[in-house]
C-alpha positions as CSV (number, residue, x, y, z in Angstrom):
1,X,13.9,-10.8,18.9
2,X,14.2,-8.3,16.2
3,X,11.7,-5.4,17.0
4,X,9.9,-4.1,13.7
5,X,8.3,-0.5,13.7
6,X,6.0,-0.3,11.2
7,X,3.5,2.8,10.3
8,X,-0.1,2.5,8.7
9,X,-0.9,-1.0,10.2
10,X,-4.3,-0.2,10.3
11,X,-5.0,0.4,6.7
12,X,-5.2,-2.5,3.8
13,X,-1.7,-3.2,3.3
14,X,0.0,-2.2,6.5
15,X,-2.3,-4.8,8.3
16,X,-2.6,-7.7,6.1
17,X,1.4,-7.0,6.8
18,X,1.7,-7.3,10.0
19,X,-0.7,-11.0,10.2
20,X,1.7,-11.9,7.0
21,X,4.9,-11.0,8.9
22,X,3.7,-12.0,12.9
23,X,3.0,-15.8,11.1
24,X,6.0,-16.3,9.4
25,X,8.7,-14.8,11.5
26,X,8.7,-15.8,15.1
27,X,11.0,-14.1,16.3
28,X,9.8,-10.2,15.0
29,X,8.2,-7.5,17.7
30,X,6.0,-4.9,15.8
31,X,5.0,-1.8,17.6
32,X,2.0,-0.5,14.6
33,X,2.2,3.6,15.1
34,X,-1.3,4.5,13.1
35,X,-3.1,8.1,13.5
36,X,-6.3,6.1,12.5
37,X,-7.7,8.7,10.0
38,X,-10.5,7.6,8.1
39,X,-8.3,4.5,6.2
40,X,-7.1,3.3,9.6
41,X,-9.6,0.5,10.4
42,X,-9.4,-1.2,13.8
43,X,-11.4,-3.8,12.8
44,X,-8.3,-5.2,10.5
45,X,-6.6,-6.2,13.5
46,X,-9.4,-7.5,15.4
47,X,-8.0,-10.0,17.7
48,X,-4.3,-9.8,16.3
49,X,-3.3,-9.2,20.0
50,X,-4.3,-12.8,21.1
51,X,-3.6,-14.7,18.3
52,X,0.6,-13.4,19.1
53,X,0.6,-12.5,22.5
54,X,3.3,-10.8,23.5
55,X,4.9,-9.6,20.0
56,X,2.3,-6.8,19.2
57,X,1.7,-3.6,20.5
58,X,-0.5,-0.5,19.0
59,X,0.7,3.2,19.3
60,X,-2.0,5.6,18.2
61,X,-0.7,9.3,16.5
62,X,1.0,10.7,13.3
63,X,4.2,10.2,11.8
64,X,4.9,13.9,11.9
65,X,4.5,14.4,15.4
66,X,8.4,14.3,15.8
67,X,8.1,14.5,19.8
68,X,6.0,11.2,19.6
69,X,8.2,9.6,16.6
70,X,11.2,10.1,19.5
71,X,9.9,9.1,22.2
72,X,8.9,5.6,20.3
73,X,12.4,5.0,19.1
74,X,13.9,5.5,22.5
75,X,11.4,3.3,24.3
76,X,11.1,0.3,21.4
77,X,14.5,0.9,19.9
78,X,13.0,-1.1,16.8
79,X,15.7,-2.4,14.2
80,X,13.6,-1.9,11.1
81,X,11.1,0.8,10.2
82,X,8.6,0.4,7.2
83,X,6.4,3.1,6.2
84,X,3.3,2.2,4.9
85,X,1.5,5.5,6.5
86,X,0.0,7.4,3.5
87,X,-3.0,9.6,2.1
88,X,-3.3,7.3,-1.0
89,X,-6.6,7.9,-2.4
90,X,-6.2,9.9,-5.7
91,X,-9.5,11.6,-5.5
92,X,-8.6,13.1,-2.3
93,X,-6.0,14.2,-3.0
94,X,-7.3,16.1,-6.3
95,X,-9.9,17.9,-3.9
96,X,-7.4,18.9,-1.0
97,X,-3.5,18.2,-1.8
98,X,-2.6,19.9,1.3
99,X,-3.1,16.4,3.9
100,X,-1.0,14.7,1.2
101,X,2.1,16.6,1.3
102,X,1.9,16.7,5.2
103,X,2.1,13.2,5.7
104,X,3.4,11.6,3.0
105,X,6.3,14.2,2.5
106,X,6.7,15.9,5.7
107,X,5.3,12.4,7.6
108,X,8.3,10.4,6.0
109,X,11.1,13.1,6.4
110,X,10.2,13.2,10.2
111,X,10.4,9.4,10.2
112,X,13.8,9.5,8.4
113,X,15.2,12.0,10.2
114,X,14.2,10.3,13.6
115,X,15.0,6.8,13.0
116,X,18.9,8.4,11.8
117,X,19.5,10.1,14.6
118,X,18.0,7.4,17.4
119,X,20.4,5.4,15.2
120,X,23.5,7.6,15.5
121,X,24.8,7.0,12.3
122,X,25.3,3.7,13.4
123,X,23.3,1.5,10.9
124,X,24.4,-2.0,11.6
125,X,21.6,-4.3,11.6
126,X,19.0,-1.2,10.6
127,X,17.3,-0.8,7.8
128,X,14.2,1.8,6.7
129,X,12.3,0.5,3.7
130,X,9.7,3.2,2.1
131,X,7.2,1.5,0.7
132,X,5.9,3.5,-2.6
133,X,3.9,3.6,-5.6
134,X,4.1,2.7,-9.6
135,X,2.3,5.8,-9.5
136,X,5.3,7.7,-9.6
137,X,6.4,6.9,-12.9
138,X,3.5,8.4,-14.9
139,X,1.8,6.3,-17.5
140,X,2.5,4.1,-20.2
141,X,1.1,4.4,-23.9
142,X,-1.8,1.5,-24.2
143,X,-0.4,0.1,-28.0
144,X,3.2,-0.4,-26.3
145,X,2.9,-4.1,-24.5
146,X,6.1,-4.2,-24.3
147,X,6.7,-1.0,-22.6
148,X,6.6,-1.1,-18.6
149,X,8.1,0.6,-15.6
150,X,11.5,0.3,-14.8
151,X,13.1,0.7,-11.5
152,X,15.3,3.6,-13.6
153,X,12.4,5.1,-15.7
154,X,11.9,8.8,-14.9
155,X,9.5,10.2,-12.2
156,X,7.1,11.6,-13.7
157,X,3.6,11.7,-11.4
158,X,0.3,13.1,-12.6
159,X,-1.4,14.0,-9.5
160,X,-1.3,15.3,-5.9
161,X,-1.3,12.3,-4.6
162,X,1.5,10.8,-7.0
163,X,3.9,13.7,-6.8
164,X,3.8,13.6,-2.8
165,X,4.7,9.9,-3.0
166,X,7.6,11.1,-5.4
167,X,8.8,13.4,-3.1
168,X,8.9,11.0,-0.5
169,X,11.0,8.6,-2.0
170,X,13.4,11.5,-3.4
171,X,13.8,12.0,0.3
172,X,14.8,8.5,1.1
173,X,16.5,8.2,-1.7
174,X,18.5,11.3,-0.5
175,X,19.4,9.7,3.0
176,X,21.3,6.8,1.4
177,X,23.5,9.0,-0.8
178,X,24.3,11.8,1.9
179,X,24.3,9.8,5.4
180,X,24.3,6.3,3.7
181,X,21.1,5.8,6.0
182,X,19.7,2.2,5.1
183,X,17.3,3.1,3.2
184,X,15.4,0.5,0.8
185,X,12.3,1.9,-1.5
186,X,9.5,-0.5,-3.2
187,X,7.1,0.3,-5.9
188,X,4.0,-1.7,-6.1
189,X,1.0,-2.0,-8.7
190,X,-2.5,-1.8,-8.0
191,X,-3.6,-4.4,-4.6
192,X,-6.2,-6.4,-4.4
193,X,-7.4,-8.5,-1.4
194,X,-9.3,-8.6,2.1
195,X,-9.4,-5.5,4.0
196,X,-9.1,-2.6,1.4
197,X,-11.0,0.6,2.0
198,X,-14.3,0.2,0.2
199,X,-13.4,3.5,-1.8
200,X,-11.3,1.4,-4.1
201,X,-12.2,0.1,-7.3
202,X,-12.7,-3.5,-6.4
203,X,-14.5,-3.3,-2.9
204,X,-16.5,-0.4,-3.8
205,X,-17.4,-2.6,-7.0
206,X,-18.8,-5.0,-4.9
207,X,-20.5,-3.0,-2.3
208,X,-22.4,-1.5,-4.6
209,X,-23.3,-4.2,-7.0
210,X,-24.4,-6.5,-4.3
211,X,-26.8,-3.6,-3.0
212,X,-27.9,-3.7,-7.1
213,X,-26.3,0.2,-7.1
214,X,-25.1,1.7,-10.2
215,X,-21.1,1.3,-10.6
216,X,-19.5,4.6,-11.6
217,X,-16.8,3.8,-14.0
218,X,-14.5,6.9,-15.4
219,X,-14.2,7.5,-18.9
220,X,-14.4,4.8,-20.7
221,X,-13.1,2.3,-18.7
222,X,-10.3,1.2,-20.6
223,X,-7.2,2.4,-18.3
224,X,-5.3,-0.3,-17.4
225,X,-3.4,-1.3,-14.6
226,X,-1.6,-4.2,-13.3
227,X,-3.4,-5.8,-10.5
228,X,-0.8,-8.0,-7.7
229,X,-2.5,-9.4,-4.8
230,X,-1.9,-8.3,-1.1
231,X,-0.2,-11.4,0.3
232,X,2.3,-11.3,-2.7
233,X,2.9,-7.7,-2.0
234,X,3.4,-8.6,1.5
235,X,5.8,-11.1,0.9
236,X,8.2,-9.5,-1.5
237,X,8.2,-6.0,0.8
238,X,9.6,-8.9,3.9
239,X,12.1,-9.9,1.1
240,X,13.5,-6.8,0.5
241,X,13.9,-6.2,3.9
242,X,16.0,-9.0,4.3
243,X,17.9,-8.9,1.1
244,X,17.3,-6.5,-0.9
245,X,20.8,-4.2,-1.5
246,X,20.7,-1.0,0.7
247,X,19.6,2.2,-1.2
248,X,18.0,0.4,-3.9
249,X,14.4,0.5,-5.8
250,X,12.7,-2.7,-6.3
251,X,9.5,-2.7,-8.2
252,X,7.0,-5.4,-7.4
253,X,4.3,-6.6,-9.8
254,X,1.9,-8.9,-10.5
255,X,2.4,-9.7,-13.9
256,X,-1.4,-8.8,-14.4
257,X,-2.6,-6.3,-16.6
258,X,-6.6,-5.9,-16.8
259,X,-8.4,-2.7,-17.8
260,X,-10.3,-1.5,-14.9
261,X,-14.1,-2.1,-16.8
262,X,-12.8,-5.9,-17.0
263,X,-12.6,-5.7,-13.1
264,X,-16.0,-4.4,-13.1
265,X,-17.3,-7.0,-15.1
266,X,-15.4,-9.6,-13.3
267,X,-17.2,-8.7,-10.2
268,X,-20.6,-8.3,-12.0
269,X,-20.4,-12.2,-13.3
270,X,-19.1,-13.7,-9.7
271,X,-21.9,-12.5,-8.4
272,X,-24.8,-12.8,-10.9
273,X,-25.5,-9.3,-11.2
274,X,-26.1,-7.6,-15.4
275,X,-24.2,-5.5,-17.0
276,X,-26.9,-2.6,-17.1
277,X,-25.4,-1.6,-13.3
278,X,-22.3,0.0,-14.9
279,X,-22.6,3.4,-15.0
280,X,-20.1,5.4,-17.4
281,X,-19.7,8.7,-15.5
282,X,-17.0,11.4,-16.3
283,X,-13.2,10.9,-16.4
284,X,-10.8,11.7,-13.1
285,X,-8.4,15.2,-14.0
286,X,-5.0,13.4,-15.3
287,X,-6.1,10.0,-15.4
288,X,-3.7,7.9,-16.0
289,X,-4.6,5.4,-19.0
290,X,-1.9,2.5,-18.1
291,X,0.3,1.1,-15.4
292,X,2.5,-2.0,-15.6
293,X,5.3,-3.2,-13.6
294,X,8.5,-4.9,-15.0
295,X,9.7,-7.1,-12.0
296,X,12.5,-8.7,-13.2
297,X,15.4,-7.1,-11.0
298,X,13.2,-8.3,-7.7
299,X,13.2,-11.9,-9.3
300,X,16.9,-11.9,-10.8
301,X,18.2,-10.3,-7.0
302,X,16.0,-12.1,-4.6
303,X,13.9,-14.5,-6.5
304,X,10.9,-13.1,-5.6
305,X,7.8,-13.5,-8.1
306,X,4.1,-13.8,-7.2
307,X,2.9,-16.9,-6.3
308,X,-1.0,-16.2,-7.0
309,X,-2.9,-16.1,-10.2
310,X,-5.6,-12.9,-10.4
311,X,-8.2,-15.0,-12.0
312,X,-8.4,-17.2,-8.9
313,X,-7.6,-14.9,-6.3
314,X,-10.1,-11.6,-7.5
315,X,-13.1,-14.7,-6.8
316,X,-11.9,-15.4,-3.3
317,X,-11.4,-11.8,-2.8
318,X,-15.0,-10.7,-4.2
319,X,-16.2,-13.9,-1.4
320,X,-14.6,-12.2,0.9
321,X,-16.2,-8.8,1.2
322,X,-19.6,-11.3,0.8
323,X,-18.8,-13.1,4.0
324,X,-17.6,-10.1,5.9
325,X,-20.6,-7.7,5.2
326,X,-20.5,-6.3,9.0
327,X,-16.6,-5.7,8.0
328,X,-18.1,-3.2,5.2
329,X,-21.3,-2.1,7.5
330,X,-19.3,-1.0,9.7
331,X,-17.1,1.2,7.6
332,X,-20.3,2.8,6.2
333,X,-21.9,3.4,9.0
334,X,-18.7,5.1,10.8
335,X,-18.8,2.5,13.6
336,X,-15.1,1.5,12.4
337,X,-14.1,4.9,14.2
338,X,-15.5,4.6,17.4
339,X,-13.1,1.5,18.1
């Protein structure tokens, strides 16, 4: 059985990883390490315990507690390690920088480190896959269609929260060339699906139009970004791990550039509610105005490209915040935390 350590299960992507991962692979054991900080959500793994009993178990702390990242790999011994454990809310990390660099720099070189020496150096059959950002890469001029991130366009991050993700993969990336760790690095666009934190764009959209709220929308909202939906995400970061070339980037995309008052106005039509509920409010410091992933070496390698269309999948996704209300009630209230 191949024993999978992976960090941040409880937040959006790390868990709708672990249900994507436990129902197609049989044979993979995942030990989820989560410090549950505000983004760490119990309630995404409700149940996950019974529905694959036996190949699931839940280790609460932080990925730079190196005493605790130890101990795990000497118990579990897991094969594969991917990091999904991040501050990843932009905002946030504008207001207080410092929680970003701890665990998204510091956090990841602890886990690196670790994982290489529990390994000995010996890296048959291991491999570490950092999972990242297309935040890293800066942003692209709007008139320029043809113009999108390549897996070798420079770094070039606009925020605390981008330029800790940066340094993380820097990190990684350094690993590979001076221990030839196994090291395998993936840059997503924006998510979209069940579970996210309702401080995103699309579930705090809904949350608030439902409730007839006004939607706060920076600038003008016109920056654009390319929108790839969770279970696609989730099934090209299981590719990678099982083919992708050791010490390589792969970006993954959706092929789905929408500008971000679209979304809003997507939402807004699914669910009956006018127009008048957008409310234009001040632009967020170094905004970036456009994102957009050119996933061709993930296709051309490993022949992975997304399988769902955004225009049917943002309406299932909107349903589903609408049929899981308690999911949000409970984040808003803080019951979430008391799990």
């Amino acid at each position: 059985m191949s024993k999978m350590l992976i960090t941040g299960g409880l937040g959006f992507i790390g868990s709708n990883f672990i249900r994507y991962v436990l129902k197609m692979d049989s044979t993979i054991y995942v030990s989820n390490l989560d410090s549950m900080t505000y983004a760490g959500n119990p309630y995404n793994l409700l149940g996950i315990e019974k529905e694959f009993p036996g190949r699931y178990r839940f280790i609460k702390g932080d990925i730079c507690d190196r005493d605790l990242i130890e101990s795990i790999f000497s118990e579990y011994d897991p094969d594969n390690v991917i990091n999904f454990a991040a501050e990843s809310h932009v905002d946030r990390s504008i207001d207080d920088p410092n929680i970003f660099i701890k665990t998204n720099v510091l956090g990841t070189t602890t886990l690196l480190n670790t994982a290489r020496k529990s390994w000995k150096n010996d890296f048959t059959g291991k491999r570490f896959l950092q999972v990242s950002t297309d935040e890293v890469y800066g942003s692209l001029p709007e008139n320029e269609p043809e113009n999108k991130f390549r897996e070798e366009t420079p770094l070039n991050p606009h925020s605390p929260y981008s330029a800790s993700k940066t340094s993380a993969d820097l990190i990684a990336s350094s690993f590979f060339d001076t221990f030839g760790f196994p090291v395998l690095i993936t840059r997503c666009s924006n998510n979209y699906g069940p579970y996210q934190f309702p401080e995103k764009l699309i579930p705090l959209m809904i949350s608030k139009a439902v409730n007839d709220e006004k939607l706060p929308v920076y600038g003008d909202g016109m920056n654009i970004r390319d929108w790839l939906y969770v279970e696609d995400h989730c099934s090209a970061i299981l590719k990678v791990l099982e083919k992708g070339r050791i010490g390589e980037v792969y970006n993954i995309g959706g092929n789905c550039e929408v500008p971000n008052i679209e979304i809003v106005k997507m939402i807004l039509d699914h669910l009956n509610k006018p127009y008048s509920l957008i409310n234009y409010v001040a632009d967020r410091p170094g905004h970036d105005r456009r994102y957009a992933i050119d996933a061709s070496k993930i296709k051309k390698e490993l022949g992975w490209e997304p399988a769902y269309r955004f225009e049917s999948k943002i309406k299932s996704t909107i349903d589903w915040y609408i049929n899981n209300k308690d999911w949000i009630d409970n984040i808003k209230s803080g019951a979430y935390r008391d799990q």
